[in-house]
C-alpha positions in Angstrom: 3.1 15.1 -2.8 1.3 16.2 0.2 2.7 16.6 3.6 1.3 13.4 4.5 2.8 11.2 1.8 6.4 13.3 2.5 5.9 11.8 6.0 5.2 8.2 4.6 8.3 8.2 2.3 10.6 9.0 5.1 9.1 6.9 7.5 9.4 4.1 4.6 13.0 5.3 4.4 13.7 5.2 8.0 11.7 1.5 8.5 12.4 -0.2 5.0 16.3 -0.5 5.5 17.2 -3.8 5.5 19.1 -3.8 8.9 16.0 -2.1 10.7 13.3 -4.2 9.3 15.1 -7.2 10.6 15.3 -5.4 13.9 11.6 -4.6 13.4 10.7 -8.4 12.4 12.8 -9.2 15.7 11.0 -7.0 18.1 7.5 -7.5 16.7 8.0 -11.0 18.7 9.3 -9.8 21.8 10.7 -7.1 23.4 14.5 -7.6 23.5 17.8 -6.1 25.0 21.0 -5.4 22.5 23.3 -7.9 22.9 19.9 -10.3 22.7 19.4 -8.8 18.9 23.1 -8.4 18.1 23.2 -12.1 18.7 20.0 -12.8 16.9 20.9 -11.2 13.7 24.7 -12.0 14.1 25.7 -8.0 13.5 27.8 -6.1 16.0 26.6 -4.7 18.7 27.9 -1.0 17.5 26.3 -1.8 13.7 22.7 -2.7 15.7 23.4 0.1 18.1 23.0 2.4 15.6 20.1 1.4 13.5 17.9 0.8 17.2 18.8 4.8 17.6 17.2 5.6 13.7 14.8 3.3 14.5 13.9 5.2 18.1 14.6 8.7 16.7 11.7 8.2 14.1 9.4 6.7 16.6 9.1 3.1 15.7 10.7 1.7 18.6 10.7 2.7 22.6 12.9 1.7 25.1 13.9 1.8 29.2 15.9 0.2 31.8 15.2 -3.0 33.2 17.0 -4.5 36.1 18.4 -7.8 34.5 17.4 -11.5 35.3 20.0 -12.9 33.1 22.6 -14.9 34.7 25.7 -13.0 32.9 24.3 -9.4 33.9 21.8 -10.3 36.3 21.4 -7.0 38.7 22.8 -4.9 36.3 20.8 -2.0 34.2 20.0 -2.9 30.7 18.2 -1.4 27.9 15.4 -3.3 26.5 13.6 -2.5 23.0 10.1 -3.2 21.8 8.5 -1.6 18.6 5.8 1.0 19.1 2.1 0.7 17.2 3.7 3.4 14.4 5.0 0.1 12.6 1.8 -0.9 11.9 0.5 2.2 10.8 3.2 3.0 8.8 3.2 -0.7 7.0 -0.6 -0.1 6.0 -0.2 3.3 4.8 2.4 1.9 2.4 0.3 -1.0 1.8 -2.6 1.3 0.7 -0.4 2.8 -1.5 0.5 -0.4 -3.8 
């Protein structure tokens, strides 16, 4: 194997888990805070917690504080997620690959 395709399995790895890709297939749609994809995917919020900071770690999803509009925690600081474009490339490499 070649650097590159070293790269590819452990970004497959990282993006193929079952948990993440769910959280990927979630924030593909829209960019979303934690409790908003705890809910969603009816996980705790520690389980999701920890998979959004694989997820971030390997570069397929960025976040930052937002000042909430929500009426629960509106004015409060909250973390929102959205995927970054090295989902894409990372799904077509593998697609290549089949």
């Amino acid at each position: 194997m070649t650097k590159t395709e070293d790269e590819l399995v452990k970004d497959a790895h990282v993006l193929l888990h079952p948990i993440r890709f769910r959280i990927v297939e979630l924030l593909i749609e829209k960019s979303l805070h934690i409790n908003a994809i705890s809910k969603a995917m009816s996980e705790e919020r520690r389980l999701v917690s920890y998979h959004l900071l694989a997820l971030e770690e390997a570069g397929f999803v960025a976040s930052r504080y937002e000042i909430s509009e929500l009426p629960k925690s509106k004015g409060k600081a909250i973390r929102v997620y959205w995927v970054t474009d090295k989902v894409n490339t990372v799904i077509s490499e593998i697609k290549k690959k089949l």
